[in-house]
DSSP file (Angstrom, degrees, kcal/mol; ACC not computed):
  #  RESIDUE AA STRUCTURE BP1 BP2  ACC     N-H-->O    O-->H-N    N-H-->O    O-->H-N    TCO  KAPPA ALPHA  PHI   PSI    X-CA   Y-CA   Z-CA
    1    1 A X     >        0   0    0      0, 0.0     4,-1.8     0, 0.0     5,-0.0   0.000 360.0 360.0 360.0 -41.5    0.0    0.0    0.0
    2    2 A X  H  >  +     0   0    0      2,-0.2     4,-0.7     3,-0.1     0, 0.0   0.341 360.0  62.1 -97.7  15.0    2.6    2.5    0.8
    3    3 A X  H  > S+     0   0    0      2,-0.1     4,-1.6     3,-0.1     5,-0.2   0.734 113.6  34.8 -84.6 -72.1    4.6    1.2   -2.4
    4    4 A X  H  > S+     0   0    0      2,-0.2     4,-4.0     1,-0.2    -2,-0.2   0.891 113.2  61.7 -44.3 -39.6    1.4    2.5   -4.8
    5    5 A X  H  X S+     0   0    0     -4,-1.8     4,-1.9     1,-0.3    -1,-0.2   0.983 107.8  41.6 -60.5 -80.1    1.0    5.3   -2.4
    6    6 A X  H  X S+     0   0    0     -4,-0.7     4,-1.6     1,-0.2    -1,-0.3   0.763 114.5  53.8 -63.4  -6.0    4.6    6.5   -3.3
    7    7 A X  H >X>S+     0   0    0     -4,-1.6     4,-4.8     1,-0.2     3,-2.4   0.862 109.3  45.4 -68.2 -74.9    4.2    5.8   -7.2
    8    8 A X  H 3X5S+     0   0    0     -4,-4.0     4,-1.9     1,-0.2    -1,-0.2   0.791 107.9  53.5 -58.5  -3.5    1.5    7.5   -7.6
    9    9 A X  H 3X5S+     0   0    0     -4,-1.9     4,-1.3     2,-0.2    -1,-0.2   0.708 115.0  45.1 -86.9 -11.5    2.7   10.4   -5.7
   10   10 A X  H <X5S+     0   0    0     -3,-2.4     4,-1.0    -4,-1.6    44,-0.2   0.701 107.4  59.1 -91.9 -23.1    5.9   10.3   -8.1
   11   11 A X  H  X5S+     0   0    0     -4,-4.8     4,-1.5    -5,-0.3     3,-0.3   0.893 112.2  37.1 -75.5 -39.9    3.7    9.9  -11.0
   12   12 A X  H  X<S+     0   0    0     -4,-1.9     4,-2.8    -5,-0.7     3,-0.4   0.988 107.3  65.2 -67.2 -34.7    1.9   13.3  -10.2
   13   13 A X  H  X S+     0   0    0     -4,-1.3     4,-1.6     2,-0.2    -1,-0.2   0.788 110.2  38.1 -37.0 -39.8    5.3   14.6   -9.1
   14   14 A X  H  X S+     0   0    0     -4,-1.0     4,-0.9    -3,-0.3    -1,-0.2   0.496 112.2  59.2-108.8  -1.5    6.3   14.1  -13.3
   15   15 A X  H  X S+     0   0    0     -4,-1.5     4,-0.6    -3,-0.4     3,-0.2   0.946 111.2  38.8 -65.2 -65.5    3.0   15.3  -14.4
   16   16 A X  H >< S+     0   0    0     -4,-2.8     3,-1.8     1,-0.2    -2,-0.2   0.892 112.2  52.8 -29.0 -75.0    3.5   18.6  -12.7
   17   17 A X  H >< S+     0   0    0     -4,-1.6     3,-0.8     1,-0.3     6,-0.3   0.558 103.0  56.9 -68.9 -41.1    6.7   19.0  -13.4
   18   18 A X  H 3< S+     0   0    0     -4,-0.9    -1,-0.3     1,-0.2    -2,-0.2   0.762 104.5  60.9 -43.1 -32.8    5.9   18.4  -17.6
   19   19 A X  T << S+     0   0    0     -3,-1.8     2,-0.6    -4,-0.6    -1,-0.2   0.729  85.7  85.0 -82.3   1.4    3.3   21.5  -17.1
   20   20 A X  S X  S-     0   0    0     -3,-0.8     3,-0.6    -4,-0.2     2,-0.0  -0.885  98.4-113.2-106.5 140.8    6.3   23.9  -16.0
   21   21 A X  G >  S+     0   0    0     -2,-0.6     3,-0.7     1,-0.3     2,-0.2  -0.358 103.6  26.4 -77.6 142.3    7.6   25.1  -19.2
   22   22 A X  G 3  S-     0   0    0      1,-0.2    -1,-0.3    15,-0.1    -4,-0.1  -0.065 121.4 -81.4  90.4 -42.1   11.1   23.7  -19.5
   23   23 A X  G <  S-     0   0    0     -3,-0.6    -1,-0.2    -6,-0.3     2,-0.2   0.381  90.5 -54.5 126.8 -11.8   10.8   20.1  -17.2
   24   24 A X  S <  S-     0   0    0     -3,-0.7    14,-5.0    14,-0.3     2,-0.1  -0.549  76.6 -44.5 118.9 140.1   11.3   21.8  -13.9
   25   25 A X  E     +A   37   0A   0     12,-0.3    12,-0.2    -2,-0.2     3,-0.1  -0.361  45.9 164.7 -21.0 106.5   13.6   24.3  -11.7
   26   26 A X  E     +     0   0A   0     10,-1.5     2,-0.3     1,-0.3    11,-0.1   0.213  66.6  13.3-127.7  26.5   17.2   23.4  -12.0
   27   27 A X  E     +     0   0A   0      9,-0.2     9,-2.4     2,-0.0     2,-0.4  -0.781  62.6 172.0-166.1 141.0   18.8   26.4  -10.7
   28   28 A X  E     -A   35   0A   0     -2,-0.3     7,-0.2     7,-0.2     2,-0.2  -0.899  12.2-157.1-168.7 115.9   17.5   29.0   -8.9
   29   29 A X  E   > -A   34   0A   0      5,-2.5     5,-1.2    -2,-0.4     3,-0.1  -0.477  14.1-166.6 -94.7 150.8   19.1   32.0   -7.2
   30   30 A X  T > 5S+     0   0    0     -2,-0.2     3,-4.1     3,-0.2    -1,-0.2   0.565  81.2  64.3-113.6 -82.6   18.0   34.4   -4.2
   31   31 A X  T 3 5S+     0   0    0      1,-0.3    -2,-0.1     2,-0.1    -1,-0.1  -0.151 121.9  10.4 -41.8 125.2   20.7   37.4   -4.5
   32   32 A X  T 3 5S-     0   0    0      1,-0.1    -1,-0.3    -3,-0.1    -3,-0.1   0.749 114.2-103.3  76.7  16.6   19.9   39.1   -8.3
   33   33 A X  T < 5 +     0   0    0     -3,-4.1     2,-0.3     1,-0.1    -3,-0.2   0.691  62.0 163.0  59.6  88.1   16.7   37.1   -8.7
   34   34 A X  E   < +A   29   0A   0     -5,-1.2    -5,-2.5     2,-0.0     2,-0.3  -0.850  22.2 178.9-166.5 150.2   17.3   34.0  -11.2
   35   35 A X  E     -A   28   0A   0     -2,-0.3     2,-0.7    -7,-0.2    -7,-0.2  -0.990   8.4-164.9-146.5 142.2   16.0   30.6  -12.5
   36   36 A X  E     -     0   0A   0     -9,-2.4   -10,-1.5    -2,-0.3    -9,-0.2  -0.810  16.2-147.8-122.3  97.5   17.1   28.1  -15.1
   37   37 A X  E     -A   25   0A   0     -2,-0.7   -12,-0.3   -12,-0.2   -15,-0.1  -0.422  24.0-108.9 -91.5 161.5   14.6   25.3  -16.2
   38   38 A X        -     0   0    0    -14,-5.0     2,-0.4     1,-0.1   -14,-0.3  -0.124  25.5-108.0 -74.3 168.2   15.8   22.0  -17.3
   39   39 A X        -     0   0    0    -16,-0.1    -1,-0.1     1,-0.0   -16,-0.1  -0.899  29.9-129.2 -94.4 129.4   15.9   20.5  -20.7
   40   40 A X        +     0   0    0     -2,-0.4     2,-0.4     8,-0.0     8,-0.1  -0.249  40.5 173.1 -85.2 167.0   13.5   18.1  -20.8
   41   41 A X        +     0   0    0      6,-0.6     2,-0.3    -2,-0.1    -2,-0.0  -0.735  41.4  31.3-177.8 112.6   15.6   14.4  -22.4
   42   42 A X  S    S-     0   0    0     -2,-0.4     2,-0.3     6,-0.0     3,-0.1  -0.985  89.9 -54.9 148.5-135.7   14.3   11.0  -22.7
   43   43 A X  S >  S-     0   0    0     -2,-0.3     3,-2.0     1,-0.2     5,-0.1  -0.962  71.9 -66.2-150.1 107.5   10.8    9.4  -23.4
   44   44 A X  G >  S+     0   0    0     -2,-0.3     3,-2.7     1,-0.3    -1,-0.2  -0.099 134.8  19.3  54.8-140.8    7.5    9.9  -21.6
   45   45 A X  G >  S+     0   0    0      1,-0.3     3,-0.9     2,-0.2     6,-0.3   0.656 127.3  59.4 -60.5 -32.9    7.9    8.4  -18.0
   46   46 A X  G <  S+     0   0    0     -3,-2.0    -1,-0.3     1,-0.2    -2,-0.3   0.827  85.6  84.5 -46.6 -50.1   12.1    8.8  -18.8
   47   47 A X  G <  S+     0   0    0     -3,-2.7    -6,-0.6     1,-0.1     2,-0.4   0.622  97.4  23.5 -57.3 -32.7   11.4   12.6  -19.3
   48   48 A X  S X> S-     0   0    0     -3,-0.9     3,-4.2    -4,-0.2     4,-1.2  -0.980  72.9-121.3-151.6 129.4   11.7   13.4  -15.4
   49   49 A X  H 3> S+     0   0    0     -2,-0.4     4,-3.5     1,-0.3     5,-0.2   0.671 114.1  58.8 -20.4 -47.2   13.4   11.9  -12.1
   50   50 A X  H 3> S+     0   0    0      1,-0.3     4,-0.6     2,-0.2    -1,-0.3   0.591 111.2  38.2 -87.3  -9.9   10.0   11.6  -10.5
   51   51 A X  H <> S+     0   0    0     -3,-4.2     4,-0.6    -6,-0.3    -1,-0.3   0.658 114.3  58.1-111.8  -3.7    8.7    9.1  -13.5
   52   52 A X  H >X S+     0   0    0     -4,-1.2     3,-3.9    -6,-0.2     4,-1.6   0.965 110.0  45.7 -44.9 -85.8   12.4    7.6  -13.4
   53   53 A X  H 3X S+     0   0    0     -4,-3.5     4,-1.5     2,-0.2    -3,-0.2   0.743 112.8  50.8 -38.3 -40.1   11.5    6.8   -9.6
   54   54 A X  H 3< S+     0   0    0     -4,-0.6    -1,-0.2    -5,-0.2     9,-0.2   0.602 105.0  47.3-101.4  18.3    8.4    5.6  -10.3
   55   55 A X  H << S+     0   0    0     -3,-3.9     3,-0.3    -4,-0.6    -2,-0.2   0.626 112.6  57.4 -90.5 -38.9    9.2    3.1  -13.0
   56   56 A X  H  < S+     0   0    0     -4,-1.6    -2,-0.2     1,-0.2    -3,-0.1   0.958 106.2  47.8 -72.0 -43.7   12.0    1.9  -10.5
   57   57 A X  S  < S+     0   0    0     -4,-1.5     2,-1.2     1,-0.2    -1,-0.2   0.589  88.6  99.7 -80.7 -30.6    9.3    1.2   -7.4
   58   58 A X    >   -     0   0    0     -3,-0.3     3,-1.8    -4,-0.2     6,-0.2  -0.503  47.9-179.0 -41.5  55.6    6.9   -0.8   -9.9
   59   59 A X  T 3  S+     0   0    0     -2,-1.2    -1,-0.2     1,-0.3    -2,-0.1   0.566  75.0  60.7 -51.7  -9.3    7.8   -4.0   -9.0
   60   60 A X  T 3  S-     0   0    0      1,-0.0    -1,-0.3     0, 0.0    -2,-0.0   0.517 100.6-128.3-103.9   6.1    5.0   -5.5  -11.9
   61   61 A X    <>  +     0   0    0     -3,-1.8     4,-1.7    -6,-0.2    -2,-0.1   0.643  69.1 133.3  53.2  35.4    7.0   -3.7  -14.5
   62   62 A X  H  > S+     0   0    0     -4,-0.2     4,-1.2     2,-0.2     5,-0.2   0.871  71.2  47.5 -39.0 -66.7    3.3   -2.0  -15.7
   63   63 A X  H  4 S+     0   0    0      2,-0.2     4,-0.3     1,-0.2   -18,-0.2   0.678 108.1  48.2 -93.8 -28.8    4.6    1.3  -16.0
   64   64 A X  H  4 S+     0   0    0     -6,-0.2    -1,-0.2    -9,-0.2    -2,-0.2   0.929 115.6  56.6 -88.5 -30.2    8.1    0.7  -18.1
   65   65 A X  H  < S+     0   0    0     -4,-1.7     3,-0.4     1,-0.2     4,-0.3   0.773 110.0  42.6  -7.0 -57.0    5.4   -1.5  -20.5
   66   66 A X  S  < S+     0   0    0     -4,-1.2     3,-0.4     1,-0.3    -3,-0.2   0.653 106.3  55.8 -95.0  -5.8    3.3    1.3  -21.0
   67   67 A X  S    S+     0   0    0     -4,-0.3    -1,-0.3     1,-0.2    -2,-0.1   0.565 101.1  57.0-103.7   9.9    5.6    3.5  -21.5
   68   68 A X  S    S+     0   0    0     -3,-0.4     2,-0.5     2,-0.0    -1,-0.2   0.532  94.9  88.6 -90.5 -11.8    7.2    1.4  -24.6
   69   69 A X  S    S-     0   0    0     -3,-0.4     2,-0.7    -4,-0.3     3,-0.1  -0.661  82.1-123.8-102.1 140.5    3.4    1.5  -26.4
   70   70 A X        -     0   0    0     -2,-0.5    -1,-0.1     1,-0.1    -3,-0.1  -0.680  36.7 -95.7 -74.0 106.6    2.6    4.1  -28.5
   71   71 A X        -     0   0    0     -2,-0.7     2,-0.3     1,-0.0    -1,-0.1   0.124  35.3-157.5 -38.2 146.4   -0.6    6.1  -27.6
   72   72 A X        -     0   0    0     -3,-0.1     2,-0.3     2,-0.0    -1,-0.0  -0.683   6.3-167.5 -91.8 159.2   -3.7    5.5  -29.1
   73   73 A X        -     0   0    0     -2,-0.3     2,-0.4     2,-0.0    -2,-0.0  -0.769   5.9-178.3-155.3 133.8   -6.6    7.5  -29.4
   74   74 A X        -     0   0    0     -2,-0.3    -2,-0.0     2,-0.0     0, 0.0  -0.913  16.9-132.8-124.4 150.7  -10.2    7.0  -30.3
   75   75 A X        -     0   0    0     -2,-0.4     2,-0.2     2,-0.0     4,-0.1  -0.366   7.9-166.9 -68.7 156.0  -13.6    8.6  -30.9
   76   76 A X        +     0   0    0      2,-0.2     2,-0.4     0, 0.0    -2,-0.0  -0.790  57.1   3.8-131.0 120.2  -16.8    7.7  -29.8
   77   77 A X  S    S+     0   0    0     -2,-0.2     2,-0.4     3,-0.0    -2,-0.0  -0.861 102.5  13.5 151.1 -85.2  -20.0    9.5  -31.4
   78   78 A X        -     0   0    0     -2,-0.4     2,-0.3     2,-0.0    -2,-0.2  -0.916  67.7-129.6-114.8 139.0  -20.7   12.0  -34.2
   79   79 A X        -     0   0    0     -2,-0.4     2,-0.7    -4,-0.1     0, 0.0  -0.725  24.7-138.0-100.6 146.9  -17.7   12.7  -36.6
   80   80 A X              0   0    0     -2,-0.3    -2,-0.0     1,-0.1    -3,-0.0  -0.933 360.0 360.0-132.8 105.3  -17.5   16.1  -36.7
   81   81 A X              0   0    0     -2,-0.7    -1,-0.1     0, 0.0    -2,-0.0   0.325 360.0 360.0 -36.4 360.0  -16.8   17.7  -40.4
């Protein structure tokens, strides 16, 4: 339980972090005011420590699976001209 617990709290951890332009903080100064965001490098759950960490903690090897498949996506209803 406190194995899923910390997944998912590292999978929202690399969710976040993907919505901050750049991947995330990786330097950041107080005196003169400055911050330097990372370059984002890898694939999908690879892209950030926190989906690193939680590909490592998956003992059912689910999450380094899914992250090999190529999304899908499908409709359901009225096709829309």
């Amino acid at each position: 339980a406190d194995q899923l617990r910390d997944i998912e709290l590292y999978l929202s951890a690399h969710l976040a972090t993907l919505t901050i332009d750049g991947g995330g903080v990786s330097l950041e100064r107080i005196g003169s005011s400055s911050i330097q965001y990372a370059q984002l490098q890898g694939d999908k759950l690879y892209l950030t420590r926190f989906g690193q960490l939680a590909i490592m903690l998956d003992t059912t090897g689910k999450l380094v699976a899914s992250s090999k498949e190529k999304a899908r996506f499908r409709s359901f209803g009225a096709t829309v001209s």
